[in-house]
N, C-alpha and C positions, 0 to 999 in steps of 0.2 A: 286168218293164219293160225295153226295150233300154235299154243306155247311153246313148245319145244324148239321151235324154230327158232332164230335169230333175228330181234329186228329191235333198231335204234340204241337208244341208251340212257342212260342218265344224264341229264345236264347240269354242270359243275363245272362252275364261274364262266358261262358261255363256252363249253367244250362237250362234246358228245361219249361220253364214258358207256361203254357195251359191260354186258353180264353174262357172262359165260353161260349159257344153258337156261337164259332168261331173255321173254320176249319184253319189249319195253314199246309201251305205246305213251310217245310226246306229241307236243303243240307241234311239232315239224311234222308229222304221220299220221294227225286227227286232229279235226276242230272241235271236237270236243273236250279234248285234253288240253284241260287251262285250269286254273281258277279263274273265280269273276274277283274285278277289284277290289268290291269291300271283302273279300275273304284273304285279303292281303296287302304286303307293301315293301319298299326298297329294302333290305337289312342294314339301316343306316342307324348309327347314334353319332348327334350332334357332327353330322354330315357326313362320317367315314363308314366306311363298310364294315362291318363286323363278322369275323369270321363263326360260322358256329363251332361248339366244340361237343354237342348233346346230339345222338342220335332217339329220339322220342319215338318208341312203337305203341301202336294204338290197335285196339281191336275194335270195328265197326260197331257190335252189337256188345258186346263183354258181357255172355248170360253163361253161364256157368251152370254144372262143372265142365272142364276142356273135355270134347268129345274128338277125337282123329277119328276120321271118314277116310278110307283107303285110296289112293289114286288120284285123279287130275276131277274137279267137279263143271259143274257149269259154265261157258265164256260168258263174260260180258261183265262181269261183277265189279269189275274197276271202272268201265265207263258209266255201271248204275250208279256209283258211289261219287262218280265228278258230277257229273248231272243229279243227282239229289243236291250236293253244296250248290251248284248254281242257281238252282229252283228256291235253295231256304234263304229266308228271311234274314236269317241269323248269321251273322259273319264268323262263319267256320269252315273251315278247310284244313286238307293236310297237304304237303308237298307229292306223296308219295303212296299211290293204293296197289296193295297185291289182290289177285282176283282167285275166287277158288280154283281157276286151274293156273294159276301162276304167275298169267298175264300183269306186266305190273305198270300202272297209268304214272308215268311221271308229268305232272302238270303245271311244274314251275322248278326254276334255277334253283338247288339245293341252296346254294351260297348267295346267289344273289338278292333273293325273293323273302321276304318274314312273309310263313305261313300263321294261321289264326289258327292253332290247331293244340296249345296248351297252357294260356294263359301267359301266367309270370316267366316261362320259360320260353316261349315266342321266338326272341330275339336272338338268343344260343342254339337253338336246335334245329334240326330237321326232323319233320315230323312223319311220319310211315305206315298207315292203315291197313290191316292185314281183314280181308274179307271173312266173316263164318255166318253158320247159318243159326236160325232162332232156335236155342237149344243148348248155345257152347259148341256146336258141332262145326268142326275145319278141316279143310280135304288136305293129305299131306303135301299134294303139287302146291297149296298156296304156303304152308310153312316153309315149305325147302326151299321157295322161291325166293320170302320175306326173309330168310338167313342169307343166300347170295347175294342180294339187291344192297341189305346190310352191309355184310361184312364189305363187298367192292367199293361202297357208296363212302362207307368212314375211311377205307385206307386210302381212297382217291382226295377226299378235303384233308386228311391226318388229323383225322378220331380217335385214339387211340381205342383198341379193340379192347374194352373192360367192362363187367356189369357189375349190378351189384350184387353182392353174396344171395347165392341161392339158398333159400330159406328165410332169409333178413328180412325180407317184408311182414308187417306184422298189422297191416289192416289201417296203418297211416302212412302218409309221405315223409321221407328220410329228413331230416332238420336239415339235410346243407341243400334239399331241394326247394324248402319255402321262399326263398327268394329268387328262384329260377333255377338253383345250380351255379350259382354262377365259379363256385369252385371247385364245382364235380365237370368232369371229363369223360365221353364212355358213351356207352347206351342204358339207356334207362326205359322206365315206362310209361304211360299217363298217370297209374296210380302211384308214379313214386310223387309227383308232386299237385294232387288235388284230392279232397276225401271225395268227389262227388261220381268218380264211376269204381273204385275199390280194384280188389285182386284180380278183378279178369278181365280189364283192361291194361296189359296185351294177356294178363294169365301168366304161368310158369314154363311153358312149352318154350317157346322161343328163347328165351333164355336157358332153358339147359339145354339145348340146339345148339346156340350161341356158343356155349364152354365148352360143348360137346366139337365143334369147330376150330376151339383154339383160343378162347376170349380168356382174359384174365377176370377172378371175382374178386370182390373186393366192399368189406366192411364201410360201407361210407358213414356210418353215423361214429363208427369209432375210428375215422381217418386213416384208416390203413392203405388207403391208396395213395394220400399224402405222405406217406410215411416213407411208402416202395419209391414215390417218383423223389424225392429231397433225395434217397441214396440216388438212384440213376442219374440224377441233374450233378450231384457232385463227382459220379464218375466220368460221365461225359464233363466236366470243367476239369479232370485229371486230364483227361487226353485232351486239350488246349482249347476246349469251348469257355465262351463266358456270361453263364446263363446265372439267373436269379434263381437260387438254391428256394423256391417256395414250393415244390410237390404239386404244382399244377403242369402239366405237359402240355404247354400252348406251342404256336408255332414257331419260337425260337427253338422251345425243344425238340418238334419234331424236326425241324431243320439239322438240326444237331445231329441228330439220328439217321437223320439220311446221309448226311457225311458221312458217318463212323458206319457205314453199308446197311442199315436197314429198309428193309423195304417201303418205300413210301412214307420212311420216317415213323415206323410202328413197330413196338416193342414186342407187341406180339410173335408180330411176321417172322423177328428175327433177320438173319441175312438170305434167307433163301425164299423162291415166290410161293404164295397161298396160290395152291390150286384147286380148293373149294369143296364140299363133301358130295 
């Protein structure tokens, strides 16, 4: 079935999430489409489910410099890349692969599933593999793709749509990401929190895609996205919420935000719906 077509969805906490203009091939529509178990496990700590609040992109190869290839490229690129994790040795996987022509493999429950796909951050994120080829070279069908899959994937769990400042990467990972993140919120990349694949994993592209769509940026090493959310938590406690003024937008916040009309509880969104680029 070409990409362009409509099929399946995202799965997010057992519910089938569609992608407007994005074909989605899951464990319900191919037996290929899984992880194998050691490349994952329940998202639980100390028994309860944890919600992620880190959307992690990954680029398969990250060989540099980002080369754009015009148009929709190859099929099949998502189910080489589920089938590569099932064949290695190595317990790694990602939740989520875009294929050069769009196709996007979701192979386990965003929310429900810890993918093995970034380390220290694991257990906050979902993780999102964007296909290219040996070179740095990515066909635009899999970036526009890997931007829809996103942006739909974090306002369906309430991700709040924010990267880090374009430019701010400076050849290490952000200090509030050494520990996973655990009090950054948003989308991020692999290299914001490991030295061992650097700037081109996911690269620049997707992220100014990303802003170019409506994402907020934001300084994480100088906390200014703590900054922005302490005001919004205090304004939302003017209008009769009673949230913990700490600059993290977890899901009382976004709760919050979906009362006071935002969409899907996302500051971004605003009050009216993202219909996507």
């Amino acid at each position: 079935m070409p990409a362009a077509e409509q099929q399946g969805g995202l799965l997010i906490n057992g519910e089938i999430i569609p992608v407007p203009g994005v074909s989605i091939i899951g464990a319900h529509d191919a037996a290929w489409a899984h992880l194998s178990p050691g490349d994952c496990r329940p998202r639980r700590l100390a028994g309860a489910l944890v919600y992620p609040h880190l959307w992690q992109l990954h680029k398969t190869i990250a060989d540099d410099p980002e080369i754009v290839l015009a148009g929709s490229g190859p099929a099949g690129g998502s189910r080489r890349t589920a089938e590569y994790w099932q064949g290695d040795p190595k317990h790694s996987g990602a939740h989520l692969v875009t294929g050069h022509d769009g196709e996007t493999a979701c192979l386990a429950d965003l929310v429900l599933v810890e993918a093995y796909h970034a380390t220290v951050s694991n257990l906050w994120a979902v993780g999102h593999e964007t296909c290219e080829l040996v070179g740095g070279k990515v066909y635009e069908a899999a970036l526009h793709a890997a931007v829809r899959v996103c942006m739909t994937g974090c306002s369906k769990i309430g991700i709040q749509l924010q990267v880090p400042k374009l430019g701010s990467y400076k050849g290490h990972p952000h200090k509030r990401m050494l520990d996973g993140g655990r009090t950054v919120v948003g989308i991020v990349g692999h290299r914001d929190n490991t030295e061992d694949r650097g700037r081109w994993d996911p690269g620049d592209l997707l992220f100014e895609m990303l802003v170019a769509a409506g994402c907020e940026q934001f300084d994480l090493d100088a906390g200014e996205d703590l900054a922005a959310w302490r005001w919004r938590q205090q304004e939302l406690n003017r209008n009769g919420h009673q949230l913990v003024v700490d600059g993290i937008p977890g899901r009382k916040t976004v709760a919050a935000l979906k009362a006071d009309g935002y969409v899907d509880g996302i500051w971004a969104l605003g009050r009216s719906n993202y219909h996507g680029d």
